[in-house]
C-alpha positions, -999 to 999 in steps of 0.1 A, spaced: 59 549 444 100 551 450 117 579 438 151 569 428 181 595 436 203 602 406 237 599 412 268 614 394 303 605 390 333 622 387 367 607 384 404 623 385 442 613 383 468 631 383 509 623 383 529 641 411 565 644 408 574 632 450 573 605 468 545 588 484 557 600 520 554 638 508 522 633 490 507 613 520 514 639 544 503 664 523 464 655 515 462 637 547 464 666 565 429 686 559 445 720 566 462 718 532 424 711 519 422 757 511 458 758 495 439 739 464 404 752 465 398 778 443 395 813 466 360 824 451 347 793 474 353 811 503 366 776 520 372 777 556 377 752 578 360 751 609 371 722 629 405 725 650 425 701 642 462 694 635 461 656 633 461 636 600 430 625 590 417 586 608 387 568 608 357 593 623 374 620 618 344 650 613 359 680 595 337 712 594 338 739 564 320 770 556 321 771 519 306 796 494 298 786 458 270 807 451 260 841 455 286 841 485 260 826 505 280 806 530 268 764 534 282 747 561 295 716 552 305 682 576 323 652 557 336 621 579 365 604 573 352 567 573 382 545 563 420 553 561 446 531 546 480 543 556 499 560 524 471 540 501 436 559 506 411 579 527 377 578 521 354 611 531 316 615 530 293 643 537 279 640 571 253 669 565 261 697 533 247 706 501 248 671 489 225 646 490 254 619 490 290 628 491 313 599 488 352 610 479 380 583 477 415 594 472 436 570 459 474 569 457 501 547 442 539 547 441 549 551 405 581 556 392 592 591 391 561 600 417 527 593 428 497 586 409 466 603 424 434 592 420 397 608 434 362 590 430 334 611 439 303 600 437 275 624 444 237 634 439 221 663 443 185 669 463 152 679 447 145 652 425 140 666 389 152 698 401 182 688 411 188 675 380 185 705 362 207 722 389 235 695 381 233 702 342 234 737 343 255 750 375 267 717 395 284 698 371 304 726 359 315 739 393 328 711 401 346 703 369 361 739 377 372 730 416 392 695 404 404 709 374 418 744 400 434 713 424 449 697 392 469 729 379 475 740 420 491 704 425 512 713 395 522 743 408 530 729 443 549 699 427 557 712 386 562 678 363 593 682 344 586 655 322 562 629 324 542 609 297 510 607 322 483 634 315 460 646 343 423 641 332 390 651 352 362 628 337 323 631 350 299 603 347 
């Protein structure tokens, strides 16, 4: 008998007020990664690195979402497209799968972002129950904390573009 891994979905966007140059060098750099993760994580990169991010590219994080029990955490960046996407996924972590595109587009006035995550969770049935009760809302709290700390960075004076956080 297979047993069939659940997988989950979240999806983000969010308008920021610079050009695509700024926001490029920005989220391609994965020491900017703590300035928007929430501090009760405990994020620390591990990996020395001051390069942008290219294809096999292994980042390294200590992270702490529960209990402050630290999880060590190793995505790979598997495909870059210059000022147009990078693509991480979860090499070994908490994660069963962990596949994040980030997505950006010139747009007048700015940069649309965009993130697809696509993730599932080990322990089968358990798991599940972990992802409706403590998973799905953490996470929903870490992209919603990078929404309002890319606002901060980067304040929209005006703009008729809402940011939305969606899970699937």
């Amino acid at each position: 008998m297979a047993i069939f891994q659940k997988l989950y979905r979240i999806e983000t966007e969010q308008f920021i007020p610079i050009s695509l140059n700024e926001a490029w060098d920005f989220f391609s750099s994965p020491n900017n990664l703590k300035e928007i993760t929430p501090d009760h994580m405990g994020f620390k990169i591990t990996s020395k690195s001051n390069e942008k991010m290219y294809p096999g590219m292994l980042i390294t994080y200590i992270v702490t979402p529960l209990l402050g029990i630290g999880m060590r955490w190793c995505t790979e960046i598997t495909h870059v497209k210059n000022k147009s996407y990078f693509i991480d996924q979860q090499r070994f972590g908490p994660y069963n799968m962990w596949h994040h595109q980030h997505h950006f587009e010139e747009v007048e006035g700015g940069v649309m972002m965009r993130d697809i995550v696509n993730y599932g969770i080990p322990l089968g049935i358990l798991g599940q129950i972990a992802n409706s009760i403590m998973v799905k809302s953490q996470l929903k709290e870490i992209f919603e904390y990078r929404v309002q700390a890319v606002e901060k960075l980067w304040p929209v004076v005006e703009s008729t573009t809402s940011s939305t956080v969606k899970f699937y």
